[in-house]
C-alpha positions as CSV (number, residue, x, y, z in Angstrom):
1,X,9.5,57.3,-7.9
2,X,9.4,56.0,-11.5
3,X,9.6,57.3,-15.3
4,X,7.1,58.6,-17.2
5,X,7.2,57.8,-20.5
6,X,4.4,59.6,-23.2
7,X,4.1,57.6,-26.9
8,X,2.7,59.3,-29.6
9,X,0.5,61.0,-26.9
10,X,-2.9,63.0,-28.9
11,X,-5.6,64.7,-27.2
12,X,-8.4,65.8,-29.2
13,X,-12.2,67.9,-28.2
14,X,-15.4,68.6,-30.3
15,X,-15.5,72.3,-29.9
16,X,-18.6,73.9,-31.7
17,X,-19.1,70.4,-33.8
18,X,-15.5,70.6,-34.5
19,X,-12.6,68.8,-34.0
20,X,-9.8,70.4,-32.0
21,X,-6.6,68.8,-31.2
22,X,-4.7,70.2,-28.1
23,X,-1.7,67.6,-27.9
24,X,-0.5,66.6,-31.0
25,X,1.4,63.1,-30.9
26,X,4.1,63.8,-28.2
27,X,6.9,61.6,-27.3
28,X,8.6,62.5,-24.4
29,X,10.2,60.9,-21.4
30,X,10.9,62.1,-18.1
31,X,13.7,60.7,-16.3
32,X,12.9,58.6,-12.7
33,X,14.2,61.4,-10.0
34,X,13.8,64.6,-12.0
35,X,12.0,67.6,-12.3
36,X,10.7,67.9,-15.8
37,X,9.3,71.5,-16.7
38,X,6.1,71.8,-19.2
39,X,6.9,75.7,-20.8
40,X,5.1,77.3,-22.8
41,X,2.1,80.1,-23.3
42,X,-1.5,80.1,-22.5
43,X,-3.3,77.0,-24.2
44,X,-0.2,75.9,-25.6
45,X,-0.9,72.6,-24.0
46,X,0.9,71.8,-20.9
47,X,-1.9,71.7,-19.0
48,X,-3.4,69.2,-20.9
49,X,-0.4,66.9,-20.9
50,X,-0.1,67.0,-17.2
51,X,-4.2,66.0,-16.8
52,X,-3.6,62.7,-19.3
53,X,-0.7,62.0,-17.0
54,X,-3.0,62.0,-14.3
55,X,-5.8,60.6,-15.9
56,X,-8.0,63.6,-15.3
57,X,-8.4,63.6,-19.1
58,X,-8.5,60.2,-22.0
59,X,-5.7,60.5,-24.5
60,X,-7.5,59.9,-27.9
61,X,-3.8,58.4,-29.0
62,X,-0.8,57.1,-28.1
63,X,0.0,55.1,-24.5
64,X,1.3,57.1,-21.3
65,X,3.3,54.7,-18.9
66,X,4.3,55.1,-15.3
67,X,7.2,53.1,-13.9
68,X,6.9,49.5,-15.7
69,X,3.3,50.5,-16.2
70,X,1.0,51.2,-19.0
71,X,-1.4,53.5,-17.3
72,X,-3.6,55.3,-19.8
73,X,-6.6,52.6,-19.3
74,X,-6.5,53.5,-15.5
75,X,-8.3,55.0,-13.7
76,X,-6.3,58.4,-11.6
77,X,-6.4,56.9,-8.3
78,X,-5.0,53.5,-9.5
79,X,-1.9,55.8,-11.3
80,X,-0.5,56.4,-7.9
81,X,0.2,59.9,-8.6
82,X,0.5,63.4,-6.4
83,X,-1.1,66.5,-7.9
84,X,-1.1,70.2,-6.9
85,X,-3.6,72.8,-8.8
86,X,-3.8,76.2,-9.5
87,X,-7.0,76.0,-8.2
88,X,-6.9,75.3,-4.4
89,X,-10.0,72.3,-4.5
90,X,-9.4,72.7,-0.6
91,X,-12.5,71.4,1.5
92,X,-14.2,74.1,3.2
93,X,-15.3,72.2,6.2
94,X,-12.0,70.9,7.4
95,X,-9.3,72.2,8.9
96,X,-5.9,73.4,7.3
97,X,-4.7,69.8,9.1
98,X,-7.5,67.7,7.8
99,X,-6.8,69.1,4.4
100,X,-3.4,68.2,3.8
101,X,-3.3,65.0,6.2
102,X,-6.7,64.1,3.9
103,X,-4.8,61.8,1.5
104,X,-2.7,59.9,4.5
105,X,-5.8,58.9,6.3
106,X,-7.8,57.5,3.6
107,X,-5.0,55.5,2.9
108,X,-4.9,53.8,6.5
109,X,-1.3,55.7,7.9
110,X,-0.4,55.1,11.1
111,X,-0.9,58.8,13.2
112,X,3.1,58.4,14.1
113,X,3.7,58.4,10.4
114,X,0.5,60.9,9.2
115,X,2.3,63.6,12.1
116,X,5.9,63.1,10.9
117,X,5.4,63.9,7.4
118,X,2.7,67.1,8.1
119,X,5.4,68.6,10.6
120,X,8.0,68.2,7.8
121,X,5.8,69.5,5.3
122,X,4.4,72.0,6.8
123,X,7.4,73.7,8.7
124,X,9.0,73.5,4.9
125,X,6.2,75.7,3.5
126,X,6.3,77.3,6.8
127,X,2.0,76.7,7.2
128,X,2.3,75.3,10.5
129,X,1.1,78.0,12.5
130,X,-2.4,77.6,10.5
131,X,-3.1,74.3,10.9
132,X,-5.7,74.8,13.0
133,X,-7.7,77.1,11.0
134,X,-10.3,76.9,8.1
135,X,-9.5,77.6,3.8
136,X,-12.2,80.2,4.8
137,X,-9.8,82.0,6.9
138,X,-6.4,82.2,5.1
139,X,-5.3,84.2,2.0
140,X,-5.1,83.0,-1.3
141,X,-1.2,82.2,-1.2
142,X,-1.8,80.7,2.1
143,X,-4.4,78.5,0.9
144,X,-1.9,77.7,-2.2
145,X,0.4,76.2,0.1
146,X,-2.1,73.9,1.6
147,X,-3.0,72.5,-1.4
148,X,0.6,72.3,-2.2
149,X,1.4,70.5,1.0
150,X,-1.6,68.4,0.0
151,X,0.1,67.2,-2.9
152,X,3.5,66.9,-1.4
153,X,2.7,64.7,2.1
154,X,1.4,61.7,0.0
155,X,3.8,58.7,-0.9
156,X,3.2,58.6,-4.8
157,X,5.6,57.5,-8.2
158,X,5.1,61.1,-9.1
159,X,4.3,64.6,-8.4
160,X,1.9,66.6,-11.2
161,X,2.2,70.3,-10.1
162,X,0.0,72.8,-12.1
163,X,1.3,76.5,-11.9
164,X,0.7,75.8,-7.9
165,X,2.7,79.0,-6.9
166,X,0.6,81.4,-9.3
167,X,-1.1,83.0,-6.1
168,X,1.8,83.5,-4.1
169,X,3.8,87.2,-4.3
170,X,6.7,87.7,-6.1
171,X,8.6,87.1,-2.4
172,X,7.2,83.5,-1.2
173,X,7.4,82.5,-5.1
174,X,10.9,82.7,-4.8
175,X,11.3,81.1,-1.4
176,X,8.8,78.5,-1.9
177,X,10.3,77.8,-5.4
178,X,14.2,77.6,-3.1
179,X,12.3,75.1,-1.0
180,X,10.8,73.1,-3.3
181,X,14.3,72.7,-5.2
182,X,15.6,71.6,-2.0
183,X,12.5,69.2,-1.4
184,X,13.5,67.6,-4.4
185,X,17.1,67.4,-4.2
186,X,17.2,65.5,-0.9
187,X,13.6,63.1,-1.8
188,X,15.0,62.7,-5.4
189,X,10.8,62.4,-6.6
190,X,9.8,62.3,-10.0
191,X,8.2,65.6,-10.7
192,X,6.1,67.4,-13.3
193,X,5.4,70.7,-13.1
194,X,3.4,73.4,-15.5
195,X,4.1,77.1,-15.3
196,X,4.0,79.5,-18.6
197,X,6.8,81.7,-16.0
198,X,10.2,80.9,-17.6
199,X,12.3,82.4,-14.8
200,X,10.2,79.5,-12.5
201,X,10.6,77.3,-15.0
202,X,14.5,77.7,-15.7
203,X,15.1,77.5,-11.9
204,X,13.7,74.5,-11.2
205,X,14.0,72.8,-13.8
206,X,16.5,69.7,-14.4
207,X,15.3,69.6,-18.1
208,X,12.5,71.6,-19.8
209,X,9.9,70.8,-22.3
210,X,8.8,73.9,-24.0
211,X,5.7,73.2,-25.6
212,X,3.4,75.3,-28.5
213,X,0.4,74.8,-30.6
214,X,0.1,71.2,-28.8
215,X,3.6,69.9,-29.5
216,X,6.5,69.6,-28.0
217,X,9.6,72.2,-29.3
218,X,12.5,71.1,-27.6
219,X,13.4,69.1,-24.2
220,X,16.9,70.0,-22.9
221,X,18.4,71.7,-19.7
222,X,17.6,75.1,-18.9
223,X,20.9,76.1,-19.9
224,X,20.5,74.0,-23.2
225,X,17.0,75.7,-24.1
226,X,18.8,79.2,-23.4
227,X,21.9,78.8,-25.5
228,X,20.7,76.5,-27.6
229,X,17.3,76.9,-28.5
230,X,15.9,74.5,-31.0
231,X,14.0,77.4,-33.1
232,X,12.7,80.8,-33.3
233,X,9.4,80.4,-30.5
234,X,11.7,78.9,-28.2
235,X,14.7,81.5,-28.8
236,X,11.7,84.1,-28.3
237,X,10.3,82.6,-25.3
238,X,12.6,81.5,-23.1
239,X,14.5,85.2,-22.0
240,X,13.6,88.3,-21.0
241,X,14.0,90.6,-22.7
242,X,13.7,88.4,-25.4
243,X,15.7,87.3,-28.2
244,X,16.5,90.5,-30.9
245,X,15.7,89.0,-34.2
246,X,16.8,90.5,-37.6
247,X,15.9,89.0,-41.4
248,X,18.5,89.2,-44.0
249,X,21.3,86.9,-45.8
250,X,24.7,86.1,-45.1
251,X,27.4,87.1,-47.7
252,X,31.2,86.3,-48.3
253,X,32.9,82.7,-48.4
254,X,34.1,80.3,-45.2
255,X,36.8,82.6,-44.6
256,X,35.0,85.6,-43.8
257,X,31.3,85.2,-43.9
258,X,29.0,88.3,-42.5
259,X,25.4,88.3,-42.2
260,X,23.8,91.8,-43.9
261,X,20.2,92.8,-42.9
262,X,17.8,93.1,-45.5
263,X,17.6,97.1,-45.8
264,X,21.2,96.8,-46.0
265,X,22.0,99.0,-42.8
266,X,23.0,96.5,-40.7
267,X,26.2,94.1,-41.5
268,X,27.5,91.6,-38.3
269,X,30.4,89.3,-39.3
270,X,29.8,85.7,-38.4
271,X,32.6,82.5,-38.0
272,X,33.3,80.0,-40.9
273,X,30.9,77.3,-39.4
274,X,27.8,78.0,-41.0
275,X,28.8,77.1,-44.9
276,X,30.2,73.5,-42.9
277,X,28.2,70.4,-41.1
278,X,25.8,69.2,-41.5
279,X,23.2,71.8,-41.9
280,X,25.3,73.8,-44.6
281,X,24.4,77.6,-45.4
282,X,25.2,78.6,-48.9
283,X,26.3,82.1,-49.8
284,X,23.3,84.6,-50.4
285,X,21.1,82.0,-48.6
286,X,18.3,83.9,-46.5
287,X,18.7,83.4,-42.8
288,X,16.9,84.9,-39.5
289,X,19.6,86.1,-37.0
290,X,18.9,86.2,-33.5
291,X,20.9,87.6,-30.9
292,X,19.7,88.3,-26.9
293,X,19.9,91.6,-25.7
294,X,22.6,90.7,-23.1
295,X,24.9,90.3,-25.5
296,X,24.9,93.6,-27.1
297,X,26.8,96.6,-25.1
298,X,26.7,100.0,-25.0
299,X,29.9,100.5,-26.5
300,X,32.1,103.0,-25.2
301,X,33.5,104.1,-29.0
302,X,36.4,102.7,-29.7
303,X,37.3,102.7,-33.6
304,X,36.2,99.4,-35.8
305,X,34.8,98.5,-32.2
306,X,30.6,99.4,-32.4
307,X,27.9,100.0,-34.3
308,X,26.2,103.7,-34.9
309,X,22.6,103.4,-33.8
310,X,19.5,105.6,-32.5
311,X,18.0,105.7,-29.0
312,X,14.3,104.5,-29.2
313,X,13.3,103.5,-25.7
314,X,15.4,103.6,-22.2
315,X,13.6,102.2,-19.2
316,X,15.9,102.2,-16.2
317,X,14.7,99.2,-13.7
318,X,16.8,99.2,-10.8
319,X,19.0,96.4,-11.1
320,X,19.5,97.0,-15.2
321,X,18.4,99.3,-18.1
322,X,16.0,97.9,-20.9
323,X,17.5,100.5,-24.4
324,X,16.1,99.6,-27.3
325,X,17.8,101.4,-30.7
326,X,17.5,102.3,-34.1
327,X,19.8,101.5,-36.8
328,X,18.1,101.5,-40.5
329,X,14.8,99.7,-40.2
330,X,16.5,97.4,-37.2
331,X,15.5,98.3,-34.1
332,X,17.7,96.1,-31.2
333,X,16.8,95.7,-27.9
334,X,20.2,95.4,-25.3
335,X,20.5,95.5,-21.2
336,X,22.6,98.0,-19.6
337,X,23.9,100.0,-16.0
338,X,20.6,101.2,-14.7
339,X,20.3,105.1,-14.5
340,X,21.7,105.8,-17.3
341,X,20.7,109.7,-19.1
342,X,19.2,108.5,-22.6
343,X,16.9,110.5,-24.4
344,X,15.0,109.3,-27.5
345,X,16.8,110.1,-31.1
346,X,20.2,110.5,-29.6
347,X,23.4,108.8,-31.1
348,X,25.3,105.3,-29.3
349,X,27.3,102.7,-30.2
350,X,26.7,99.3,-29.6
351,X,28.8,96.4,-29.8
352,X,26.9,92.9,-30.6
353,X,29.1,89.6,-29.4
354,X,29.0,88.1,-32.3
355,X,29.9,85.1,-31.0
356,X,26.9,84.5,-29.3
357,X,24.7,85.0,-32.8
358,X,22.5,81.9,-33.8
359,X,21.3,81.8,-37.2
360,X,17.8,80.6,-37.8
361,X,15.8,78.7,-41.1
362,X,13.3,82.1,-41.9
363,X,11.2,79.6,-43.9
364,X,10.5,77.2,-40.9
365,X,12.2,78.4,-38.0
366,X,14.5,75.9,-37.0
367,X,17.7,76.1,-36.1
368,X,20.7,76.5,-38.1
């Protein structure tokens, strides 16, 4: 197990004779004996991160160091690291068995040691009734967890995992994703892994690196991403539904501040903090409120209590209802009870928690 520790980390391609940078000068460290998450959309970077890590890919900046070693100048097999594709890169002509125990006999195991660790591993991803068998011959999640298993038998500083459970259902993610978690818990190994799937990424997860346009956004917990996200794209990202978000300005003094929407339709009232700390809000100043959708009820109309608004959408999905409503130009998405007899145009009342409101810069996002 060791750190890993990125410098002003840049990755740049020629791309149609120009140039394109996909990492742009990250710092970032992940801690010896935790599971850091790289979050984020399609082409966002993550992916590319993870392959400088590994040396699959030259940084064009910046130094990348491994336990007390800089390892940027090394070639991937001297970086002693573990890695886990989306892409199975299984060989054909060997058996289930001879793929995973591969990277054990090439480094000279002994067979006591190579048949320990494969039973463990493979009882934990529960592939050890197809050992026997050919890549040929399995499905594509089962052949995910080989390559998985792969990654996992070898004795290496740290494990590189790239979205390695997109094949599996809905079902073995979940288990596999339970197993993994306990893998990790009892091992303690340093782990990376990609995924652009928050709920993955927030369950697994001790910290998170949410990541867009090549840099990094915010590193925190997944509880500190969540509650406290660091701008807008992370506030919007990370949540599903996601985050409501409303422009306008807040009025009133310290002692009773509220923030109005900029149709005028929609007024919340908001505590004394923001015109203090450091980041002081001034009276009239222009501000992005954002607010999550489970934290605005279907109010049952008590006086002074709600909000008037409009039904727009109501999707019930089994475990919760998705209502989105109308109020001005303001259109709020909140959860509710599934099942729930809501036809378009008709009359609520919703009650934000307005405790839960974070105010946002409009001008560059961040928050306030």
């Amino acid at each position: 197990m060791a750190e890993v520790r990125l410098e002003g980390v840049r990755k740049e391609f020629l791309s149609g004779g120009k140039k394109v940078t996909a990492v742009r000068d990250v710092d970032l460290r992940c801690r010896d004996g935790e599971i850091m998450v790289f979050l984020g959309p399609s082409g966002c970077g993550k992916t590319t991160t993870m392959r400088l890590i590994a040396g699959l890919e030259s940084a064009s900046a910046g130094e990348i160091h491994i336990g007390e070693r800089r390892v940027d100048g090394l070639e991937p097999g001297k970086r002693r690291v573990a890695l886990a594709f989306e892409n199975y890169a299984l060989y054909p002509p060997l058996t289930v068995k001879e793929n995973i125990v591969f990277p054990l006999r090439a480094s000279m195991r002994s067979p006591a040691e190579i048949e320990s660790r494969l039973s463990e591993i493979a009882s934990l991803l529960e592939i050890d009734q197809v050992l026997e068998r050919k890549p040929g011959q399995l499905g594509g999640g089962q052949q995910q967890m080989v390559s998985l298993a792969r990654c996992l038998i070898r004795d290496a500083d740290v494990y590189l995992m790239d979205e390695p459970l997109s094949h599996l259902d809905s079902d073995q993610r979940v288990k596999v994703r339970a197993r993994l978690r306990a893998l990790h818990d009892r091992t303690r190994r340093t782990m990376i892994y990609v995924t652009h799937d928050q709920l993955e990424g927030l369950a697994l997860a001790d910290r998170i690196a949410v990541m867009n346009g090549g840099q990094v956004q915010q590193v925190d917990t997944p509880d500190g991403v969540y509650s406290r996200p660091a701008n807008t794209f992370v506030a919007g990202f990370v949540g599903e539904p996601p985050m409501n978000f409303l422009a306008g300005r807040l009025e009133g003094d310290g002692a009773a501040p509220s923030f109005l929407s900029e149709d005028g339709s929609l007024r919340l009232p908001i505590g004394p903090a923001p015109f203090s700390g450091p980041r002081t809000i001034l009276p009239g100043q222009p501000v992005t409120l954002g607010i999550r959708p489970e934290h605005i009820r279907l109010a049952g109309g008590q006086p002074g209590d709600a909000l008037e608004a409009s039904v727009e959408v109501y999707e019930s999905l089994g475990e919760e209802g998705v209502l989105e409503v109308r109020r001005g130009r303001n259109v709020l998405t909140l959860l509710t009870k599934p099942g729930l007899s809501l036809k378009r145009g008709q009359p609520v009342e919703i009650g934000p928690d307005v405790q839960k409101i974070i105010l946002f810069d409009p001008r560059t996002g961040e928050r306030l």
